[in-house]
C-alpha positions as CSV (number, residue, x, y, z in Angstrom):
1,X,143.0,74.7,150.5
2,X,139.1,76.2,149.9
3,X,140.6,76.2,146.0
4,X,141.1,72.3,146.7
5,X,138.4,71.4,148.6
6,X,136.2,73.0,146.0
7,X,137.8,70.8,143.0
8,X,137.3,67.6,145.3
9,X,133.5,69.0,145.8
10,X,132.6,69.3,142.2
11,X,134.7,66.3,140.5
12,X,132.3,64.1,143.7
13,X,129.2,65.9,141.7
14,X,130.6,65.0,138.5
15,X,131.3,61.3,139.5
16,X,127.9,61.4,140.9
17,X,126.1,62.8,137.9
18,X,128.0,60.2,135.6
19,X,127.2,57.3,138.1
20,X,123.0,58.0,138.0
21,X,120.8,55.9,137.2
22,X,118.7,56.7,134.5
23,X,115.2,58.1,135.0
24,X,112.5,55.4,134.4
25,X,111.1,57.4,131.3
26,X,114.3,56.6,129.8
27,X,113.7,53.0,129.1
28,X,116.2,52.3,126.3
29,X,118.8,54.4,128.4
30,X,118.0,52.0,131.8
31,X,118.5,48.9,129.6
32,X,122.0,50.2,128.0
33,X,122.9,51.6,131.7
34,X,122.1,47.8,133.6
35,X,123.7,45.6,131.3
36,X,126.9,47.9,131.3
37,X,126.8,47.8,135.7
38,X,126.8,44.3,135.1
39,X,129.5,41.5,135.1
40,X,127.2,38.3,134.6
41,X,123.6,37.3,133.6
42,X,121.8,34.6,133.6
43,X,121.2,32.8,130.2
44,X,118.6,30.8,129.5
45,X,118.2,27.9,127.0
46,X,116.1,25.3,125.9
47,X,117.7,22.5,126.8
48,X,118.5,18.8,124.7
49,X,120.1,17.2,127.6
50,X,118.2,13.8,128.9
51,X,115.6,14.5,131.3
52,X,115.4,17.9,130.7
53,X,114.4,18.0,126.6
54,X,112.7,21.0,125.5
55,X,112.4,22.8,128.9
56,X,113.6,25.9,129.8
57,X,117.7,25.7,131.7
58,X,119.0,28.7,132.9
59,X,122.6,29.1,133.6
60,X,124.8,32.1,134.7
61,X,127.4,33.9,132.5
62,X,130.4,36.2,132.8
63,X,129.5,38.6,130.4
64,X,130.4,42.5,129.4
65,X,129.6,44.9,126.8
66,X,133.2,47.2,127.5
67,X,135.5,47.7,129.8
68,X,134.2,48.8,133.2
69,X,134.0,53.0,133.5
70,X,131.4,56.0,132.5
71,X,132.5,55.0,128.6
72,X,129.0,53.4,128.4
73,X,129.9,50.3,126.6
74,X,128.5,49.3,123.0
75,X,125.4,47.4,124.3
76,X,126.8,44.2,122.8
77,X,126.5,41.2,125.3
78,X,129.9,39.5,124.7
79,X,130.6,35.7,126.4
80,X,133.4,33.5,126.5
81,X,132.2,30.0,125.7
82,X,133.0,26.5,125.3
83,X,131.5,23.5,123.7
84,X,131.9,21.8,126.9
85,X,129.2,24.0,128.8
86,X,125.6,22.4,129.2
87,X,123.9,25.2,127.8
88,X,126.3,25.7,125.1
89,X,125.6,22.5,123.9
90,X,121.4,23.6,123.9
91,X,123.0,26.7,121.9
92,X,124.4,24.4,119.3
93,X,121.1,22.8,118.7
94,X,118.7,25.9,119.1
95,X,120.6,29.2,119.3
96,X,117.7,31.4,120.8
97,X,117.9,32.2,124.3
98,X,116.9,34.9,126.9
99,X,119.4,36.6,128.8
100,X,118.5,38.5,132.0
101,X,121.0,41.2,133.9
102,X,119.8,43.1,137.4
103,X,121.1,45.5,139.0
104,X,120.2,43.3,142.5
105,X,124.3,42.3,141.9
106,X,125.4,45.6,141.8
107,X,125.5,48.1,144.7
108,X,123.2,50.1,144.1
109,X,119.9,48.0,145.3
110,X,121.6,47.2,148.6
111,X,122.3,50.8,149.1
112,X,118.7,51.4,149.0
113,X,117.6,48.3,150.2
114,X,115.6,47.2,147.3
115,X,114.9,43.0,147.2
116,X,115.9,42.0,143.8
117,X,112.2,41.2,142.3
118,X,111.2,45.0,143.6
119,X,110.8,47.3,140.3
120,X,113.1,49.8,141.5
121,X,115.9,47.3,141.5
122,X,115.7,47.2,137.7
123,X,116.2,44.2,135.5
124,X,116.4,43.7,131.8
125,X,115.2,40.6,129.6
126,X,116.6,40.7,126.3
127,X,115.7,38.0,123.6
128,X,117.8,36.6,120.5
129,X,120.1,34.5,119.9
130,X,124.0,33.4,121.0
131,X,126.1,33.7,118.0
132,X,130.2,33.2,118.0
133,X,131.9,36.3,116.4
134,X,133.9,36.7,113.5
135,X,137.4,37.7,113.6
136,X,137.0,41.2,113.2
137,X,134.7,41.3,116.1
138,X,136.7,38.3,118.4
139,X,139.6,41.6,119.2
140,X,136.1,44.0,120.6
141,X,135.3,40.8,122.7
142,X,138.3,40.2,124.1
143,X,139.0,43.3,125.0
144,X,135.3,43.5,126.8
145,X,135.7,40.1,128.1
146,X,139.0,40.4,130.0
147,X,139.4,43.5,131.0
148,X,136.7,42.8,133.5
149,X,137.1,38.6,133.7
150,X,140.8,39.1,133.5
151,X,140.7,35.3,134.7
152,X,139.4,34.3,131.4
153,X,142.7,34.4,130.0
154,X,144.5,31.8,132.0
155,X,141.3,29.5,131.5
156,X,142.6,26.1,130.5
157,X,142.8,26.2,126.4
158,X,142.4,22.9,125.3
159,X,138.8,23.9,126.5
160,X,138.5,25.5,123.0
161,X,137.2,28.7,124.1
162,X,135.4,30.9,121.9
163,X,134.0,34.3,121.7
164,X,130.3,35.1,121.1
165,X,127.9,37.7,121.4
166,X,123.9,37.8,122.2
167,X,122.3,38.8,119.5
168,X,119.1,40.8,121.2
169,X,115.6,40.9,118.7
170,X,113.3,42.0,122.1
171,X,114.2,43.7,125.2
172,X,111.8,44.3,128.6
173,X,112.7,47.0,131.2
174,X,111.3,46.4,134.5
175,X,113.0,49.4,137.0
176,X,109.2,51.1,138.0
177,X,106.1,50.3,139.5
178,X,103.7,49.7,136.4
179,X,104.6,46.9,134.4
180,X,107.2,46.0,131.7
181,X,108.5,48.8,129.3
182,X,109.7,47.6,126.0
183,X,112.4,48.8,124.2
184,X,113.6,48.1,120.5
185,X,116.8,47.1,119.6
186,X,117.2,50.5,117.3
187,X,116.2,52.6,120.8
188,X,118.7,50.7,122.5
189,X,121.7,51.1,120.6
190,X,120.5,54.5,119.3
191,X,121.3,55.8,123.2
192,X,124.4,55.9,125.8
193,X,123.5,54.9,129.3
């Protein structure tokens, strides 16, 4: 039974250690580790609909860089899109956007009680550009896509779904008191969160 208890005790510190958030020295690290925590962002556009021409529209996403779990993901923001969306149709005329992901929808800032615009409930702003993959890449997607959306799949198809991925050129870290942290896209995918 102590033999047991004491496997129970350290596989709880292992899940622990491999469920830590990252230290906020580790910027690149904190950026890979949010976006992977999260199932949706919210994109934002520059819209062409009437009315709203040229101004900024932001709009939340399902979104996923893996499957859920410790693996880490490969950093890639992956989305399932259709032509029918509002801000898909601003994508088709100007493809740059900003996507932001927070950890506010995850656990761990209600645990601590953190409001979503405090620093310790971190938040990452990438910049670049929506892009629909090719079919090498559409199988990675997928796979990312469903395996935590697994309503996707049954999503009406004469929608004319497709798969796409954010293609990030800038990234800000805000998870500590101090200001923005910015993080490269080579230091980003150079690291495992």
């Amino acid at each position: 039974m102590a033999r047991l208890l004491l496997v129970w005790a350290a596989s709880g510190l292992l899940l622990a250690a491999v469920m830590a958030i990252p230290p906020p020295e580790e910027a690149a690290r904190m950026a890979r580790y949010v976006l992977h925590s999260c199932d949706w962002g919210a994109l934002a556009t520059l819209s062409v609909q009437e009315g709203l021409r040229g101004r900024p529209f932001a709009n939340i996403f399902s979104l996923s860089d893996g499957p859920p779990g410790p693996c880490g993901g490969s950093g890639v923001p992956y989305l399932y899109l259709t032509d029918m969306e509002i801000s898909v149709q601003d994508l088709e005329v100007n493809s740059d956007a900003s996507l932001t992901v927070s950890l506010a929808q995850t656990p761990y800032c209600r645990k601590h009680r953190y409001d979503p615009q405090n620093p310790l409930c971190a938040h990452i702003i990438f910049v670049g550009s929506i892009v629909k993959v090719n079919d090498s890449e559409a199988d990675i997607a997928k796979k990312a896509l469903f395996s935590r959306h697994p309503e996707m799949e049954s999503w009406p198809k004469d929608h004319n779904w497709f798969f796409a991925k954010f293609n990030i050129t800038n990234i800000w870290v805000l998870d500590y008191f101090g200001g923005l942290k910015i993080v490269t896209p080579e230091e980003y995918y150079s690291v495992k969160p």
